[in-house]
C-alpha positions in Angstrom: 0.0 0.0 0.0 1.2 3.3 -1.0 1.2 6.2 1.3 -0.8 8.3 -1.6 -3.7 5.6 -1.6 -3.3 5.5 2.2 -3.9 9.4 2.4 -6.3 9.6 -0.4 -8.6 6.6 1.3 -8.4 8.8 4.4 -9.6 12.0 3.0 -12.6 10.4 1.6 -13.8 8.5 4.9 -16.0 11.4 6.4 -15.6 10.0 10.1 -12.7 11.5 12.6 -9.4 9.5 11.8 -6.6 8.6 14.0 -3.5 8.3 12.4 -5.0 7.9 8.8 -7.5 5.5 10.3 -11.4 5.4 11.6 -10.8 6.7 15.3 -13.1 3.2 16.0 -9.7 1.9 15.8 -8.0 3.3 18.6 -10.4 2.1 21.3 -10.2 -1.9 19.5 -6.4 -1.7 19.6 -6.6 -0.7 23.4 -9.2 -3.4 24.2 -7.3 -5.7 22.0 -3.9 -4.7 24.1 -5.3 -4.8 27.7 -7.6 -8.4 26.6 -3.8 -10.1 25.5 -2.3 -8.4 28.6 -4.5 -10.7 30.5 -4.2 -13.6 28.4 -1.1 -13.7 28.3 -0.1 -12.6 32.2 -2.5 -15.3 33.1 -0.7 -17.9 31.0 3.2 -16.9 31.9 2.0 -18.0 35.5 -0.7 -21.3 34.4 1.8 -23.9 34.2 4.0 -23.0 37.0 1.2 -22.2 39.4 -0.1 -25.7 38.4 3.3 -27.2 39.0 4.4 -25.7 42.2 1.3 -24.3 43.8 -1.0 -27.4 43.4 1.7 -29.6 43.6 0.8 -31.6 40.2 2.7 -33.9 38.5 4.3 -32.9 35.2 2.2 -35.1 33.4 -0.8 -33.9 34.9 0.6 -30.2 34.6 1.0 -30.5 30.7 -2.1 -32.5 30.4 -4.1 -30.1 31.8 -2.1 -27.0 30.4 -2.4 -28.4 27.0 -6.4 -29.3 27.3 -7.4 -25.5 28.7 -5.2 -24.0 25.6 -7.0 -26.2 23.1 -10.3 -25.0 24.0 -9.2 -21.3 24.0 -8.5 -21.9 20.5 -11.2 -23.9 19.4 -14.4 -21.9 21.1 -13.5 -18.7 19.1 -15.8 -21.2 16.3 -18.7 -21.3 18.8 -18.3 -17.8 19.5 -18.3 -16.2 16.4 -21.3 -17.8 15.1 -23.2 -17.3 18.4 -22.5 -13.3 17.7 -23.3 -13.3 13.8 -26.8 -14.9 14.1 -28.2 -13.4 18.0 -25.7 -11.6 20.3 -24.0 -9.5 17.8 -20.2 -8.7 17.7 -20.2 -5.8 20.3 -22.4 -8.0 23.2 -20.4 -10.8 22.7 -17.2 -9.3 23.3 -18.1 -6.9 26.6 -19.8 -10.9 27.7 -16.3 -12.5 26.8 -14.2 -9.8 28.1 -16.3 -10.0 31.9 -15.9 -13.8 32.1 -12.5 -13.9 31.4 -12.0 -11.3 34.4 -14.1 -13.1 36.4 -11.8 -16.3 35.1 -8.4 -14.6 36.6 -10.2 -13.1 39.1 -11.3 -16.6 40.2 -7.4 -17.9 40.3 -6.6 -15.2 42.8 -8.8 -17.3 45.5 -6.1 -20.2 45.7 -5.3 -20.5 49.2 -3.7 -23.2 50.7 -4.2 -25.4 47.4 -2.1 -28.2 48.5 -0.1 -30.1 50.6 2.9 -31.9 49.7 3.7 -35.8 50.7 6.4 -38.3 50.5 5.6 -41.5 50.8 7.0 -44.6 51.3 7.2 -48.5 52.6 3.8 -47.8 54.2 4.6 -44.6 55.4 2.9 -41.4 54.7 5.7 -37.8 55.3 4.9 -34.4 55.3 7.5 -32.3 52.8 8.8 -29.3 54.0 10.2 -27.0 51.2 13.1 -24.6 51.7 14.3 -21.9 49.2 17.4 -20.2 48.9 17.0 -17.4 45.7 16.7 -20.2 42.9 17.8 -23.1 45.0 15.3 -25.6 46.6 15.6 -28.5 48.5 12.8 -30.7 50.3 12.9 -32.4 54.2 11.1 -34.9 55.3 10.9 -35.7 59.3 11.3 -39.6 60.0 12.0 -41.6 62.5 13.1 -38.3 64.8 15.9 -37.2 62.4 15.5 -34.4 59.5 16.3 -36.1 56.1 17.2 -34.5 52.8 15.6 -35.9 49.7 18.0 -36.3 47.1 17.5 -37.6 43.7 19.6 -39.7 41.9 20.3 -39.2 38.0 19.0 -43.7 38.1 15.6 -42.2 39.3 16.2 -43.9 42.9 16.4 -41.0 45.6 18.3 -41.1 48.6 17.1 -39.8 52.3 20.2 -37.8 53.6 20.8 -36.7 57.4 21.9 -33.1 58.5 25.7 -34.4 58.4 25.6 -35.8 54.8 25.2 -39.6 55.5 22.9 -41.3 53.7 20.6 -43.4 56.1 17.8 -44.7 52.9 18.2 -45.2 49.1 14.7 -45.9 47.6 14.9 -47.5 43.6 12.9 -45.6 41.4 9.1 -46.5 41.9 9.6 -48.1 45.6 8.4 -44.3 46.6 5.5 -41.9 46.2 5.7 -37.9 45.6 2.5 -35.7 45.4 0.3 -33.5 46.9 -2.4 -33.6 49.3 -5.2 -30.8 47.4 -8.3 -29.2 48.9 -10.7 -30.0 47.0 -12.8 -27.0 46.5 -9.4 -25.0 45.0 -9.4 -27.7 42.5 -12.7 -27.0 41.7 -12.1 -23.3 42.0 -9.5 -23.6 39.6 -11.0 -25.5 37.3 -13.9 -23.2 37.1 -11.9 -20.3 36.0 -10.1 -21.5 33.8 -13.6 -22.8 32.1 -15.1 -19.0 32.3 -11.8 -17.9 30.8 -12.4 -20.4 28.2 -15.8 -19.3 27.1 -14.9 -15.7 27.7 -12.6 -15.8 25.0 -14.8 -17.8 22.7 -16.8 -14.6 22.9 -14.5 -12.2 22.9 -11.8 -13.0 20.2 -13.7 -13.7 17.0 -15.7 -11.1 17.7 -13.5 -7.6 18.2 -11.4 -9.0 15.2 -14.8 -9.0 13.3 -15.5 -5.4 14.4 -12.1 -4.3 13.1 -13.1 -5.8 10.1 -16.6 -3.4 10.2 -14.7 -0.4 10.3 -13.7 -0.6 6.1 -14.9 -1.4 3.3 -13.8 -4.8 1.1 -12.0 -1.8 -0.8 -10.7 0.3 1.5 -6.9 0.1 0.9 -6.7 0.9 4.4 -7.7 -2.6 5.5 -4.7 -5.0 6.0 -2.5 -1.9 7.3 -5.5 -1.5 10.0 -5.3 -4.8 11.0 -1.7 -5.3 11.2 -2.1 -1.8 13.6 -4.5 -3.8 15.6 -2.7 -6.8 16.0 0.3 -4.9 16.9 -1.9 -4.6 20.4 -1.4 -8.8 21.2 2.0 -8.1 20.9 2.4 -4.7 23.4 0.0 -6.1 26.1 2.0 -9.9 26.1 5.3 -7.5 26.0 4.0 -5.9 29.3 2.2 -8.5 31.4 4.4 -11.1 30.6 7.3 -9.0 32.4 5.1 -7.6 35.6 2.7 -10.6 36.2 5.4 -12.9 37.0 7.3 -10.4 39.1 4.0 -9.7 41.0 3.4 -13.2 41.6 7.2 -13.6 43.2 7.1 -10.8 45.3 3.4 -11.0 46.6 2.2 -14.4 46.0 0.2 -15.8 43.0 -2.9 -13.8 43.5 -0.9 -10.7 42.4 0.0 -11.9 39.2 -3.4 -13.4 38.4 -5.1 -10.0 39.9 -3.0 -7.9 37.4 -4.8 -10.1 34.6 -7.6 -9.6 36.1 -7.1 -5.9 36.3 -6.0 -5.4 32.5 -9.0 -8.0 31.6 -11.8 -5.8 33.5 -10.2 -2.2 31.9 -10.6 -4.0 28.6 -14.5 -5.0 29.0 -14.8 -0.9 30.7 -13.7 0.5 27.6 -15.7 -1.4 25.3 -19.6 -0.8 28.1 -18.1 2.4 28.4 -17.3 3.7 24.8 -19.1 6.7 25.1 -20.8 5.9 21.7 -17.6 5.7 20.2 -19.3 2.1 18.6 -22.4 2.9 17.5 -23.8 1.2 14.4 -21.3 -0.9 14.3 -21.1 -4.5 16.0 -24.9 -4.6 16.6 -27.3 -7.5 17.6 -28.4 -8.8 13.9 -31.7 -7.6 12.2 -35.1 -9.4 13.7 -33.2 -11.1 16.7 -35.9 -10.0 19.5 -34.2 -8.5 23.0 -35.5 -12.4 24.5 -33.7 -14.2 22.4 -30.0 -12.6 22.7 -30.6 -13.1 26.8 -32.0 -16.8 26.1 -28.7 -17.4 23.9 -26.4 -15.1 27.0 -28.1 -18.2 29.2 -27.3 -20.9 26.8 -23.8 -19.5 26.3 -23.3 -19.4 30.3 -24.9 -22.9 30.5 -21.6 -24.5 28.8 -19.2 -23.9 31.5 -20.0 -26.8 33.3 -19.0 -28.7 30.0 -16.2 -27.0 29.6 -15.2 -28.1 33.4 -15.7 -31.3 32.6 -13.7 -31.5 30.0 -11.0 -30.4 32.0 -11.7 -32.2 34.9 -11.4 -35.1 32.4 -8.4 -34.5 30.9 -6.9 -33.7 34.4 -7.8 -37.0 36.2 -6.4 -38.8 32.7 -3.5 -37.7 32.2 -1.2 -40.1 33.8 -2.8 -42.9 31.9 -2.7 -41.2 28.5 1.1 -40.4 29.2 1.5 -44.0 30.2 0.1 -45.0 27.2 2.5 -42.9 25.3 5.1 -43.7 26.7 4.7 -47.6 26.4 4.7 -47.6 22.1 1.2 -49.9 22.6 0.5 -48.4 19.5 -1.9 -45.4 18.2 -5.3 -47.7 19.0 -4.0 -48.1 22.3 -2.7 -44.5 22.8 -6.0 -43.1 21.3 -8.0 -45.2 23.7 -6.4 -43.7 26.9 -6.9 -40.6 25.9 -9.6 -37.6 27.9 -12.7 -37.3 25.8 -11.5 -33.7 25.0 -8.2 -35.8 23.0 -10.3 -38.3 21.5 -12.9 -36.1 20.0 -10.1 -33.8 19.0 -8.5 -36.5 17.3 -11.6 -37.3 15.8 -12.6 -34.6 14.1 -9.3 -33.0 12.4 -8.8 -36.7 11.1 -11.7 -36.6 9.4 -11.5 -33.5 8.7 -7.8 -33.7 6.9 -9.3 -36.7 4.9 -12.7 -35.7 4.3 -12.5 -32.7 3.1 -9.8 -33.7 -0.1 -12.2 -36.5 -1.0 -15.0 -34.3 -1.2 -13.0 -31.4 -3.5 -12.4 -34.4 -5.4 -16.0 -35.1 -6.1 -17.1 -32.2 -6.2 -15.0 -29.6 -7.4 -13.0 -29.2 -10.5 -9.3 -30.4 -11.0 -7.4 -27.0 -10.1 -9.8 -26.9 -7.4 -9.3 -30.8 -6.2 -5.4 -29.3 -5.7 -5.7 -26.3 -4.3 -7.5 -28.1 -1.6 -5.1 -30.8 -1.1 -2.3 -28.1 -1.2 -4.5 -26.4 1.8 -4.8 -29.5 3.7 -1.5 -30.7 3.5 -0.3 -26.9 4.6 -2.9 -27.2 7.7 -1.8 -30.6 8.6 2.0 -29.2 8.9 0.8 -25.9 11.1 0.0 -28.2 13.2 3.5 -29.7 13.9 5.0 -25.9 13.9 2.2 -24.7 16.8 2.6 -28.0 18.5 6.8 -27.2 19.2 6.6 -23.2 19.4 3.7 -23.6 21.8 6.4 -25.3 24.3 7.2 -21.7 25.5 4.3 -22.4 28.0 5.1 -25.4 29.4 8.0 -27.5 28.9 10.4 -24.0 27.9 8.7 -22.9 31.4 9.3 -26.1 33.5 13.2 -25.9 31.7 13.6 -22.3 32.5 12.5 -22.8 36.6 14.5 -25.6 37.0 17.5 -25.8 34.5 17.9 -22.2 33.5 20.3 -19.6 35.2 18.3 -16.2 35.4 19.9 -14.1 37.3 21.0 -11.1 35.2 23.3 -8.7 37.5 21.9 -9.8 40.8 18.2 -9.4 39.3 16.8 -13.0 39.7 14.1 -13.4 36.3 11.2 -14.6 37.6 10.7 -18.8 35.4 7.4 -17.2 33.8 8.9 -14.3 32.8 11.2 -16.0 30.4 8.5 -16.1 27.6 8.7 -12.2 27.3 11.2 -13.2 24.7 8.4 -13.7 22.0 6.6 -10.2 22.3 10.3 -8.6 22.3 11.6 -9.9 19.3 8.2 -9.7 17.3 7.8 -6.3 18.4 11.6 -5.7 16.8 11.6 -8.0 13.9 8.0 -8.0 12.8 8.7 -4.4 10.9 12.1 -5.5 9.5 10.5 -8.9 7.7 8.0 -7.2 6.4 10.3 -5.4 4.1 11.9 -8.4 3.3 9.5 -9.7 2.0 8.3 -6.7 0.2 12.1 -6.2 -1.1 11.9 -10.2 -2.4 9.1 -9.9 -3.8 10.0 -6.8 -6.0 12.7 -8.7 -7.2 10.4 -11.9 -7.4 12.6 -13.5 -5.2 10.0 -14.0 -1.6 9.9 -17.4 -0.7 6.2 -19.9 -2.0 4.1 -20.1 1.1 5.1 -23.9 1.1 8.7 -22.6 1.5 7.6 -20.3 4.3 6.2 -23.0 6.2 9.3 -24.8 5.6 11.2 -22.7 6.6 9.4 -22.4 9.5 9.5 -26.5 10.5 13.7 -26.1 10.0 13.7 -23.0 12.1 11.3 -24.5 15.4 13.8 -27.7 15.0 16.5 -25.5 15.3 15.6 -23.4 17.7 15.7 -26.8 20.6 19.0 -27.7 19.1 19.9 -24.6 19.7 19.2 -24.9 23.7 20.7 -28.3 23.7 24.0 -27.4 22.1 23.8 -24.7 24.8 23.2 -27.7 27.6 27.1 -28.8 27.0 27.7 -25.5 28.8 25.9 -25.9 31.5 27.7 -25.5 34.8 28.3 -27.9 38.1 24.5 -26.7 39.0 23.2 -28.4 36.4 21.9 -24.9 34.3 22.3 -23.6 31.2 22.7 -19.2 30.6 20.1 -17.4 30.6 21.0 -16.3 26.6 20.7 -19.8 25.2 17.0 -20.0 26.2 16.8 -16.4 24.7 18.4 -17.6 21.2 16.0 -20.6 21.1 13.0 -17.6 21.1 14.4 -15.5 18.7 14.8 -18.7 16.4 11.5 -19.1 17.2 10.1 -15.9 16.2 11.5 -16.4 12.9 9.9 -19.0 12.7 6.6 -17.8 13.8 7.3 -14.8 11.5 7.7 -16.8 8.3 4.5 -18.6 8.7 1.9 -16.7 11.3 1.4 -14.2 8.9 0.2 -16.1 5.6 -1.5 -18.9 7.6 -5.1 -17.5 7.1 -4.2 -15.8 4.0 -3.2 -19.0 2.7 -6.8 -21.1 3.7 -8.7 -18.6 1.8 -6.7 -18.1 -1.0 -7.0 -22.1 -1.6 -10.2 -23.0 -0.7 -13.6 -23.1 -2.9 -15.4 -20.4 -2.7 -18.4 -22.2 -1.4 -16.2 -23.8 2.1 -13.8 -20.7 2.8 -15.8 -20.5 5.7 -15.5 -24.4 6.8 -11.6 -24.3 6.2 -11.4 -21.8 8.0 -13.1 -23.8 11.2 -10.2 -26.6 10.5 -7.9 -23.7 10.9 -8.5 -22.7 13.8 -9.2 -26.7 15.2 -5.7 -27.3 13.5 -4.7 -24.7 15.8 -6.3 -26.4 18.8 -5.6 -29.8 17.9 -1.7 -27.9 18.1 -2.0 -26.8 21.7 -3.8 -30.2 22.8 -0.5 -31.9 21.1 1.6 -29.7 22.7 0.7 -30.7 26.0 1.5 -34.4 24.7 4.8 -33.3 23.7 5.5 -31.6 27.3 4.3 -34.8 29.0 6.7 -36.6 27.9 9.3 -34.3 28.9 7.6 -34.5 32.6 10.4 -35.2 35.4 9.4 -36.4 39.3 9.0 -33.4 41.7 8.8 -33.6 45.0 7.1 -30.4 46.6 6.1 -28.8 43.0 10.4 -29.0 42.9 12.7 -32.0 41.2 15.0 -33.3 43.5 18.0 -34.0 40.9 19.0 -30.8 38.2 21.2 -33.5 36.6 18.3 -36.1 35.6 16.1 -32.8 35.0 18.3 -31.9 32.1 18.9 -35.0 30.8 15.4 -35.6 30.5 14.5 -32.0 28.7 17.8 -32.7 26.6 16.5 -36.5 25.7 12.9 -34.5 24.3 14.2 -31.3 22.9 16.8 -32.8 20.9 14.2 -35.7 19.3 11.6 -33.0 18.7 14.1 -30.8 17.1 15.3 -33.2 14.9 11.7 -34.5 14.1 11.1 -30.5 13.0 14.0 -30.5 10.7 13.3 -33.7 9.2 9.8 -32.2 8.7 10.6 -29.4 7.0 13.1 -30.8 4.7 10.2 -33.0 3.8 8.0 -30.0 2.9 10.7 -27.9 1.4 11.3 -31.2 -1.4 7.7 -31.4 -1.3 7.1 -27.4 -2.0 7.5 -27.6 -5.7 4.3 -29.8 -6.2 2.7 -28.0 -3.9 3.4 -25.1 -5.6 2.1 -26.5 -8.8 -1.1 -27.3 -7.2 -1.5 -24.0 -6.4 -2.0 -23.2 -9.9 -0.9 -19.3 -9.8 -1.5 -18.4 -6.3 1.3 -16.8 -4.5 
């Protein structure tokens, strides 16, 4: 876009502009930044605070981490049909943006969530917890003495006196770590993260579709507006993800999850409060009565039970599924221990990935029959990118509390405060690829959008064999510097940056006209599918904690080493695959760039 054609489109939109825009924008970029502040302050805390504060299992952790993130990504579907046909766009989002406060708000009221245990030959210990800055170890009282528990990189751990002597060595499995929880915290928990679930199944469809409102299908303004507006996910992750952690270390986790709260509840005040700012625009649809929106508000509110089951679900099967895993009993076996939430997930993008080629194939014509394929096949592999970049929170978490060295200068980086990394380097690089690509493509040089994603596979894979060349460095503490983890994000956003951008672009460039809409739902499930994969991936990177903490740094690394350096090399093999693959694919894409 030219600045002429910018600047002429401006001058003939009659409303007041801000910065060559409608001034609609400004008050959806701010919502937009203060909705993602509380997103994703809420989520630099989730996996730790599930880890250390409830005292659960890794497996259960990722499980659960990877089962609420799916369903943030796959309600956005619900939502935005719920809003076209009764609620309209502008209810649906002040609805979305008031139970996803309530959501954070809820996780502030944690309490004494959980008691820690160590059991063994019959015998049931309390765990006492002691920290030093970054340093933790755990006590148990038995038989009148104080005993260290120290884990052994064989999995066995050994119960050690105040003067060093070992008095107990316990093989691996002859002992039991885990937490004793209150009940209604669970339930607590579980609750909020399902109101934050619907919330944004409201909410993020619908603003984005508001955005969309403010121009015309002609207005050359419209892609530069929404990459303004996007530019707000960015700036609010940049800033909570660096103050909610803090909060939570120097107050407890009620202050993190209350800053959320706070950004989330300024976000649903400016859009009740707009001061007309919004009119005509967002509004419930033509002949929906007043009744009906309320009866659907109900209806909408009447699936957060589900949604705690679902999670509930996936929480209390999660060892079984990872067990499963684990075993190689094969993908019947595998698919059978999985939560409902898995198996129906699994379900549907299956069919979906198959269906949908077979039925181009009836129905369309040949160029159409390819483009489809090409957009499947494309799909299929954003899949495998989200499913490694999505580490950052979990697995990338667990590795930077436990086997990461933070301290910068004598400042001590809060674990959750690692994944700033992301919003940094987008907010630096983003500008600088998009005039590569504009600089390549003058000189008809950019990359397919097979090669992108490519690209993209090579550069997640590299990005974990990045951190573990950076694990040979480690010192005698068992933890690597603080700028290896940093490199592995920046790879990352590279990553992200090559294929983010075109991912939607893509689906409805290639897609007959008649199912744009439906590829775009297995989109977005890809995307959930991604994040309920994702939590796979980090199960099996789960080490044994004792007190939320692992007892050996040595068998913590080798374990994240063992995963990072299969899943890396998995990527790369991936993406070589695609890149030999790209010219087909761009064949079948019969002219579209």
């Amino acid at each position: 876009m030219t600045d002429s054609a910018a600047s002429t489109s401006a001058l003939a939109d009659p409303r007041p502009q801000w910065f060559g825009h409608p001034a609609q924008l400004a008050r959806l970029f701010t919502t937009e930044m203060w909705e993602r502040f509380g997103y994703y302050g809420m989520r630099a805390l989730l996996t730790l605070y599930l880890a250390d504060h409830f005292l659960f299992s890794d497996t259960t952790t990722a499980g659960l981490y990877g089962a609420f993130t799916s369903l943030v990504y796959l309600t956005p579907l619900f939502g935005g049909l719920l809003a076209d046909r009764y609620l309209g766009n502008k209810r649906a989002v002040k609805l979305g943006a008031l139970l996803m406060a309530l959501g954070y708000l809820g996780l502030c009221f944690n309490g004494s969530a959980a008691t820690p245990y160590f059991a063994f030959e019959g015998n049931r210990y309390d765990v006492t917890v002691e920290a030093d800055g970054d340093i933790r170890r755990q006590f148990i009282g038995a038989d009148g003495l104080r005993l260290e528990i120290d884990g052994q990189p064989d999995g066995s751990v050994a119960l050690v006196d105040a003067g060093g002597a070992e008095r107990i060595r316990l093989a691996a499995g002859a002992f039991e770590a885990g937490g004793e929880r209150n009940p209604l915290f669970v339930t607590l928990m579980l609750m909020s993260l399902s109101l934050v679930v619907v919330g944004n199944g409201l909410f993020k469809p619908n603003i984005s579709a508001i955005v969309g409102a403010l121009y015309s299908p002609t207005d050359v303004r419209r892609d530069a507006g929404f990459t303004i507006f996007y530019m707000g996910i960015n700036l609010g992750s940049l800033i909570s993800t660096f103050f909610a952690p803090l909060l939570a270390v120097w107050f407890g986790w009620w202050a993190g999850f209350g800053l959320a709260a706070a950004g989330m509840f300024i976000a649903w005040a400016l859009f009740q409060f707009d001061g007309g700012r919004l009119n005509g625009y967002g509004e419930m649809p033509d002949g929906v009565a007043a009744r009906t929106g309320k009866l659907v508000v109900v209806a909408a509110l009447a699936t957060i039970p589900l949604f705690w089951f679902l999670l509930d679900n996936s929480m209390a099967n999660a060892e079984a599924a990872a067990a499963a895993a684990r075993s190689g009993a094969g993908i019947l076996a595998y698919l059978q221990s999985l939560p409902l939430l898995g198996r129906l997930l699994f379900l549907v993008f299956g069919a979906s990935v198959i269906g949908i080629p077979v039925w181009a194939w009836l129905k369309g014509t040949r160029e159409e029959f390819h483009k489809m394929v090409v957009a499947t096949i494309l799909i299929v592999f954003t899949v495998v990118f989200w499913t490694l970049f999505e580490q950052a929170g979990s697995s990338l978490t667990l590795f930077a509390d436990r086997n990461t060295d933070r301290e910068i200068g004598g400042y001590l980086m809060p674990a959750g405060q690692v994944q700033i990394f992301n919003p940094l380097f987008i907010v630096i690089i983003a500008p600088l690829f998009s005039m590569l690509w504009i600089a390549l493509g003058r000189r008809g040089l950019e990359p397919s959008t097979p090669v992108k994603f490519a690209i993209a596979l090579l550069l997640v894979g590299a990005g974990f064999l990045f951190l573990v060349f950076g694990t040979r460095f480690a010192g005698p503490d068992y933890k690597v510097g603080l700028g290896w983890i940093a490199g592995l994000y920046l790879i990352h956003t590279l990553g992200e940056l090559c294929l983010s951008p075109v991912g939607l672009s893509m689906v409805t460039k290639l897609a007959m006209a008649r199912v744009v809409a439906m590829m775009m739902g297995v989109f977005f499930l890809a995307s959930a599918m991604a994040q309920y994969v994702g939590g796979v991936v980090a199960q099996i990177a789960s080490v044994e904690t004792v007190g939320g903490s692992v007892t050996n740094l040595k068998l913590s690394l080798d374990t994240y080493v063992g995963v990072f350096t299969t899943i890396g090399w998995v990527a790369v093999g991936i993406g070589l695959f695609l890149l030999a693959l790209s010219p087909l694919l761009k064949r079948w894409m019969h002219g579209v760039n």
